[in-house]
Backbone as CSV, one residue per row, in Angstrom:
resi,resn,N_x,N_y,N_z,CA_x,CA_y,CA_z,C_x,C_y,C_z
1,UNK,90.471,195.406,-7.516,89.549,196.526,-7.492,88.111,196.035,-7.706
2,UNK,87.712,195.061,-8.781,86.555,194.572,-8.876,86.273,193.770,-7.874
3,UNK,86.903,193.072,-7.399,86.462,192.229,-5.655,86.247,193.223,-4.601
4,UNK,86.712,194.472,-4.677,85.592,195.949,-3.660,84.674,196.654,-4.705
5,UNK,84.649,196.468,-6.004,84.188,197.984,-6.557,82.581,196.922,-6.784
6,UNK,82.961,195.857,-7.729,81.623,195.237,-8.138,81.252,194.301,-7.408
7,UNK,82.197,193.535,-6.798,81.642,192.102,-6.079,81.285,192.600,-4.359
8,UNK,81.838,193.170,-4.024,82.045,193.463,-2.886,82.129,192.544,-1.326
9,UNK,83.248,191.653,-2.016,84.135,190.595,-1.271,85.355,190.993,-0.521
10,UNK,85.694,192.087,-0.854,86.677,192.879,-0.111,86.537,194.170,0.537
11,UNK,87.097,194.452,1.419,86.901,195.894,1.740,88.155,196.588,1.082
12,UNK,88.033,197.675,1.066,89.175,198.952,0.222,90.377,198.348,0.094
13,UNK,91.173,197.961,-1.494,91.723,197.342,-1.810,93.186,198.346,-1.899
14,UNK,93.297,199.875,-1.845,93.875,200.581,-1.952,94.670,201.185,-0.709
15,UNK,95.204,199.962,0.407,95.737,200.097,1.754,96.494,199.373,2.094
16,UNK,97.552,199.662,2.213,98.797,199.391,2.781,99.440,198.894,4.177
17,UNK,98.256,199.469,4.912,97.741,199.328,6.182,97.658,197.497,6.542
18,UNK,98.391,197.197,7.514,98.541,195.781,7.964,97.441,195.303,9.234
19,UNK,96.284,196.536,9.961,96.051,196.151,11.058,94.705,196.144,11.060
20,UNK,94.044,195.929,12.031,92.230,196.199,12.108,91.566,196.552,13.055
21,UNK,90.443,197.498,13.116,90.283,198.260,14.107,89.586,197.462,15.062
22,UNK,89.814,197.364,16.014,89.055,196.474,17.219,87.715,195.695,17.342
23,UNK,87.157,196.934,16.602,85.868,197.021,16.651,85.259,196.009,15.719
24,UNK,86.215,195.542,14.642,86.231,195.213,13.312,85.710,193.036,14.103
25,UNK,86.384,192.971,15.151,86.432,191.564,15.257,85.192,191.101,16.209
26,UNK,84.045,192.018,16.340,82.581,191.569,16.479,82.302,191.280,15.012
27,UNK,82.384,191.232,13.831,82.454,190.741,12.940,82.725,189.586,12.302
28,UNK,83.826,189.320,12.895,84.540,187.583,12.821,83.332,186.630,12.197
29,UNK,82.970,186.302,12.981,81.776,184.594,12.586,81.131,185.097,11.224
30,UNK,80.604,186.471,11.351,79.637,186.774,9.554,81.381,186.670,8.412
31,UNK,82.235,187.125,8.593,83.243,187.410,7.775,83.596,185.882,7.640
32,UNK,83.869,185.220,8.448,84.511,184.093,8.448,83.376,182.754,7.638
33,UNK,82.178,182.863,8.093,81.245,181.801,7.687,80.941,182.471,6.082
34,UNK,81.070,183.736,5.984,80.859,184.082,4.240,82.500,183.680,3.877
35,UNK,83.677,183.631,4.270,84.277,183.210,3.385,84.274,181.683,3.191
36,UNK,84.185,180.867,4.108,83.812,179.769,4.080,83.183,179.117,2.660
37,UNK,81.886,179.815,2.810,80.862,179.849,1.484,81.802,179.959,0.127
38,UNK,81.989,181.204,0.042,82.895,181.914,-1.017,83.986,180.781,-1.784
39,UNK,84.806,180.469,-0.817,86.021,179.864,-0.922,85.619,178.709,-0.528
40,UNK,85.418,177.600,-1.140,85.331,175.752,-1.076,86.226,175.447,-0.119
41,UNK,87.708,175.561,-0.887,88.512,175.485,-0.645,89.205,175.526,1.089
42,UNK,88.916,176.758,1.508,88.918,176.851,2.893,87.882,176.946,4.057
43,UNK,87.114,176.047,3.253,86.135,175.969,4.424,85.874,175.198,5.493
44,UNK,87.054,173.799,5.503,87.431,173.297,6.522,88.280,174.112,7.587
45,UNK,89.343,174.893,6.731,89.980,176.274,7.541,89.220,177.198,8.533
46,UNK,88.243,177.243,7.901,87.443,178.316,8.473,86.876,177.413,9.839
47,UNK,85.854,176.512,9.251,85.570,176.007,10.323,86.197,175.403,11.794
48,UNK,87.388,175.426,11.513,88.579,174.633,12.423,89.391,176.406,13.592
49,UNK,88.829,177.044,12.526,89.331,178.140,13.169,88.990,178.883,14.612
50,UNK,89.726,178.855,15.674,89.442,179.054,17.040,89.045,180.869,16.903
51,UNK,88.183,181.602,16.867,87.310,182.346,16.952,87.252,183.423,17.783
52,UNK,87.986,182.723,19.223,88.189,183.243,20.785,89.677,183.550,20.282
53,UNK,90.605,183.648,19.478,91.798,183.891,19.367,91.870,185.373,18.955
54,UNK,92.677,186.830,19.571,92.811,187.889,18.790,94.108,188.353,18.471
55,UNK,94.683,187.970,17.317,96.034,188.803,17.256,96.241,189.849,16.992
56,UNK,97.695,190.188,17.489,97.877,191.582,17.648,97.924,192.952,16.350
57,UNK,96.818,191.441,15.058,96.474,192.587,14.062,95.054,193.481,13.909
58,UNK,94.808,193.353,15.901,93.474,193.713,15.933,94.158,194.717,16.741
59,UNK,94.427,196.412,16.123,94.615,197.084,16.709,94.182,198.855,16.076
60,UNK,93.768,199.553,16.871,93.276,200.533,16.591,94.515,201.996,16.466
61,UNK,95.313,201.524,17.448,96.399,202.535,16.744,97.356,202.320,16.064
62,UNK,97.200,201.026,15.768,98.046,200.960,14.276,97.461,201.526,12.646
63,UNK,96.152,201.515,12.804,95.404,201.837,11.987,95.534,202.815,11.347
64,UNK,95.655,203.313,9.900,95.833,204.424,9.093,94.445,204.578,8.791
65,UNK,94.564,205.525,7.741,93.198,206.469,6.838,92.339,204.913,6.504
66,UNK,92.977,203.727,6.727,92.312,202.621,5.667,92.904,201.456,6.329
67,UNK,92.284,200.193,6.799,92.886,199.434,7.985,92.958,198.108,6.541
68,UNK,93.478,197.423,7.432,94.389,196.288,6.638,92.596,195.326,5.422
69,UNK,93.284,195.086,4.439,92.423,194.271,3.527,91.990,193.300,4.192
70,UNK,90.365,192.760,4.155,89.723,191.609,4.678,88.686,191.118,3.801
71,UNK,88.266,189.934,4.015,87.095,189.681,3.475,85.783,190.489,3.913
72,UNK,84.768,190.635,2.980,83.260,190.739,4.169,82.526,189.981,4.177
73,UNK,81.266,190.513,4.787,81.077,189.575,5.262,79.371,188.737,4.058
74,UNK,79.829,189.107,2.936,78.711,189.180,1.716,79.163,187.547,1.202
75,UNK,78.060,187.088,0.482,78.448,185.513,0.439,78.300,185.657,-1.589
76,UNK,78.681,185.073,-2.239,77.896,184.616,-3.297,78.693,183.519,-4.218
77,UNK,78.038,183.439,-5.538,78.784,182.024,-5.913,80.184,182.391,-6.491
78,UNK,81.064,182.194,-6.250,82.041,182.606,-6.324,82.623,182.022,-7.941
79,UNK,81.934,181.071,-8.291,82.486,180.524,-9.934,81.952,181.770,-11.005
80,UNK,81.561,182.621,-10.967,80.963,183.878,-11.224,82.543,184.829,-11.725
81,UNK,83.510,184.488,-10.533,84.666,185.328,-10.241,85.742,185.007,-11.607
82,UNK,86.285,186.033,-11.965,87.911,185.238,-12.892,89.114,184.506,-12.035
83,UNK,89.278,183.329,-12.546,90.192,182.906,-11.950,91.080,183.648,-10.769
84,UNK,91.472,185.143,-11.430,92.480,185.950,-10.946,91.959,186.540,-9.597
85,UNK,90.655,186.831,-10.069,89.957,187.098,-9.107,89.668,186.217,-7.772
86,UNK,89.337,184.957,-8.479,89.032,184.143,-7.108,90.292,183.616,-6.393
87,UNK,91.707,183.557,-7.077,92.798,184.016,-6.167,93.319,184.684,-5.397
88,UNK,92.792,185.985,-5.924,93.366,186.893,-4.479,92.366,187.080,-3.773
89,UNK,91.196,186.647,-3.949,90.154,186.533,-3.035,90.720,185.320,-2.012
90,UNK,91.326,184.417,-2.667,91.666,182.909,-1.764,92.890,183.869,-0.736
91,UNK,93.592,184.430,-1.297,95.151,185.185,-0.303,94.557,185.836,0.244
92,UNK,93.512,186.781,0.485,93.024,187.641,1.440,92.145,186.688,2.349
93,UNK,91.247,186.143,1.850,90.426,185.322,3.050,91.762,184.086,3.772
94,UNK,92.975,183.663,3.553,93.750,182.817,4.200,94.933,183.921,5.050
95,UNK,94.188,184.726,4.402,95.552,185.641,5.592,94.437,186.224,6.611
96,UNK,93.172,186.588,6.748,92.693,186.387,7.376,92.279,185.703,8.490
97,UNK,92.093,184.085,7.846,92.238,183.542,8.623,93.092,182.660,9.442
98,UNK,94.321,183.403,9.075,95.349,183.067,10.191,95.233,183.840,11.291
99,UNK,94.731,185.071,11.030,94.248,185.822,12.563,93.472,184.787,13.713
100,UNK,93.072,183.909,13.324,92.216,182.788,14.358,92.420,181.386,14.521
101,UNK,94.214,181.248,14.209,94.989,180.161,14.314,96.367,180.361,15.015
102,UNK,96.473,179.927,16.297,97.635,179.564,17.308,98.739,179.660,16.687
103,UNK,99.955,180.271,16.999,101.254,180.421,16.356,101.898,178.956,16.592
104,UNK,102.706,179.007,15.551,103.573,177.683,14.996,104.334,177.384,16.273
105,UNK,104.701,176.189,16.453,105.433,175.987,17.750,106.475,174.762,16.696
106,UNK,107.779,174.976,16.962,108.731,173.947,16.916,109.909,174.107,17.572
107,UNK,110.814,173.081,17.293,111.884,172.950,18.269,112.829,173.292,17.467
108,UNK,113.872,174.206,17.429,114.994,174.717,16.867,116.182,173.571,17.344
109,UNK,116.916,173.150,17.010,118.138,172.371,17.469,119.584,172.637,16.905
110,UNK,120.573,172.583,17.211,121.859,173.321,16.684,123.295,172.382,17.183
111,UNK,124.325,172.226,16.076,125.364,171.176,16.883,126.310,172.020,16.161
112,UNK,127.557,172.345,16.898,128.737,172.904,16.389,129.665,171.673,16.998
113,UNK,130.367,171.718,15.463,131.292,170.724,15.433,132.897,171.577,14.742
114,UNK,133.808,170.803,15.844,134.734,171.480,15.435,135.459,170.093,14.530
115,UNK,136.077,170.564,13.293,136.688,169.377,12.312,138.009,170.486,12.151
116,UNK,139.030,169.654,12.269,140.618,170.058,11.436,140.731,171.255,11.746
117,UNK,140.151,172.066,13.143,140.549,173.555,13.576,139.267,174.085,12.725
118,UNK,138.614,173.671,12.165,137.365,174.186,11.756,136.171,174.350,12.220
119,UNK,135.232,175.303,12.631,133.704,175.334,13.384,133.011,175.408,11.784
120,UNK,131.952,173.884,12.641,131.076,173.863,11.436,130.148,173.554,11.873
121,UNK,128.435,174.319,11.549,127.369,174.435,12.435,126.313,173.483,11.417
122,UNK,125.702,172.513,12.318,124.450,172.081,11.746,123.092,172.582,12.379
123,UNK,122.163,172.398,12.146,121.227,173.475,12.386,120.005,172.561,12.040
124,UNK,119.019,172.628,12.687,117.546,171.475,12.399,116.059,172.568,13.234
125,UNK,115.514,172.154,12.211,114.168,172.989,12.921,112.859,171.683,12.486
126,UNK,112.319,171.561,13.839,111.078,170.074,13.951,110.145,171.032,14.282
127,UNK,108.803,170.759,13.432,107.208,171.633,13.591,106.768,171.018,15.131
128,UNK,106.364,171.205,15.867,105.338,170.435,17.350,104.700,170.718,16.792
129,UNK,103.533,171.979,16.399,102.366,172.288,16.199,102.706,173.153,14.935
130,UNK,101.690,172.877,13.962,102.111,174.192,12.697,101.005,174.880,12.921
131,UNK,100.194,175.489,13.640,99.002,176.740,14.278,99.044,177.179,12.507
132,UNK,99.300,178.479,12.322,98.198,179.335,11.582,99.517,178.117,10.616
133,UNK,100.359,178.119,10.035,101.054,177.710,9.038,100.533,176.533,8.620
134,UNK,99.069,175.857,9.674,98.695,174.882,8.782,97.486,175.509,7.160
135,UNK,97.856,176.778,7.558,97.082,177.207,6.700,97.458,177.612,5.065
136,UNK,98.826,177.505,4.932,99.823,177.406,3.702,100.211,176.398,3.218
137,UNK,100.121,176.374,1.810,100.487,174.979,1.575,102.246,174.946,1.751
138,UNK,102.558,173.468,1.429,104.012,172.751,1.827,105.420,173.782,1.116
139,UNK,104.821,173.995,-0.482,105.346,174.487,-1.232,106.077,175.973,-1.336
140,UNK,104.889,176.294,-0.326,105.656,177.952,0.014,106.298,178.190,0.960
141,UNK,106.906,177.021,1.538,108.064,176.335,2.656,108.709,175.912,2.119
142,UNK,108.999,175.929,1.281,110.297,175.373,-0.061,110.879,176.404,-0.781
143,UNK,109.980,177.420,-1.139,110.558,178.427,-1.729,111.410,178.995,-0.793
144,UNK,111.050,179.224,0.359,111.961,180.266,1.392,112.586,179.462,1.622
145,UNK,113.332,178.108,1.686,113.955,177.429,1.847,114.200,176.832,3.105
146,UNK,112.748,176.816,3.719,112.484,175.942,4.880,112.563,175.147,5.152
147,UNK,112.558,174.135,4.012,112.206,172.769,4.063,113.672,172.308,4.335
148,UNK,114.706,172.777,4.000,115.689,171.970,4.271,116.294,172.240,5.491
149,UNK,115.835,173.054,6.231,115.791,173.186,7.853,114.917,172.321,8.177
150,UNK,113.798,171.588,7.904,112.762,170.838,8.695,113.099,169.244,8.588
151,UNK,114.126,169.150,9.704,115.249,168.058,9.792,115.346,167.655,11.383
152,UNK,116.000,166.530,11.709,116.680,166.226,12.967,117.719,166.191,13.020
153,UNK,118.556,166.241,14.234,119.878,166.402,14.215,120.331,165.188,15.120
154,UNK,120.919,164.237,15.086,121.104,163.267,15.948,121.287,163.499,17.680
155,UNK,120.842,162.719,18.412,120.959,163.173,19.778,122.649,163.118,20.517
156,UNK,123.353,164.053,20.565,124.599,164.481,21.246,124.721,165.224,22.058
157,UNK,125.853,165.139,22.966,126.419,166.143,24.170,126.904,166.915,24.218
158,UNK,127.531,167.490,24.919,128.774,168.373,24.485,129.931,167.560,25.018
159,UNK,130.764,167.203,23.965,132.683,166.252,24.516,132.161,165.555,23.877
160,UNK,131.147,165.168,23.440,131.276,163.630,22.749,132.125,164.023,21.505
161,UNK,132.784,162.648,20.827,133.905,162.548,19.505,132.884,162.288,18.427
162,UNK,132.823,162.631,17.308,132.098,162.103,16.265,133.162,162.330,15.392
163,UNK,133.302,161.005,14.196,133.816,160.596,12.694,133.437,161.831,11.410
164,UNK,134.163,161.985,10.999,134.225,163.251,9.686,134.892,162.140,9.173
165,UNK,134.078,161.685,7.818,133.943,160.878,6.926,134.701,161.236,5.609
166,UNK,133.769,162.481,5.844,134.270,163.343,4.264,133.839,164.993,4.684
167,UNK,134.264,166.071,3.854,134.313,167.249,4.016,133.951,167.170,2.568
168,UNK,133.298,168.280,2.787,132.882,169.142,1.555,132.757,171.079,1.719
């Protein structure tokens, strides 16, 4: 509430609303170069951020009484802020600026193996490009339990024989 009421680093903090009105992304470069400022932290983000990109959270009839939380486009020293504060200031300006980062591209891979009349599926997911997800750190790919999908799966056919060593 104090990052819209006193600082005015946010717009209306009281919306539920996921989208933004069209109109909202002639705005971009002032919003984006003040969070830059704001946030140390992501200001290589910012700058790296393709600009010409609009996702489909730039929309006007998705829009309620109150369109999705953003940064604005107001700059100041941000060590001023409480910790707490300059955190969810950091989650709103990085969800932001994933609006102006290319979606994740990887390769899904999958091997069903049949053992002792048994189907048993291995499963591997490889990043090509991590687009906006280079914008999260590693860690919050661990919690959802990503990381142990972000694997290879050896290169096989279909008929080929493979050794079952051990079962578990």
């Amino acid at each position: 509430q104090a990052l819209y009421e006193r600082h005015k680093l946010l717009t209306y903090p009281r919306s539920d609303c996921r989208y933004l009105p069209v109109e909202h992304f002639a705005d971009r470069s002032a919003v984006i170069d003040a969070l830059a400022n704001n946030c140390p932290s992501l200001s290589q983000a910012a700058q790296d951020a393709d600009q010409t990109l609009k996702s489909a959270a730039w929309n006007n009839s998705k829009v309620e009484a109150h369109h999705a939380i953003i940064p604005t486009a107001r700059t100041m020293d941000t060590s001023k802020l409480s910790q707490a504060e300059r955190n969810v200031y950091e989650l709103v300006a990085r969800q932001y600026l994933a609006q102006f980062y290319p979606a994740q591209e990887y390769s899904d891979s999958q091997i069903d193996l049949e053992i002792a009349g048994g189907l048993f599926i291995a499963r591997a997911r490889a990043s090509l490009k991590p687009g906006w997800k280079a914008l999260f750190p590693a860690k919050n790919e661990e919690a959802k339990g990503e990381a142990a999908l972000n694997t290879s799966l050896p290169g096989l056919k279909k008929g080929d024989v493979c050794l079952c060593e051990k079962g578990e």
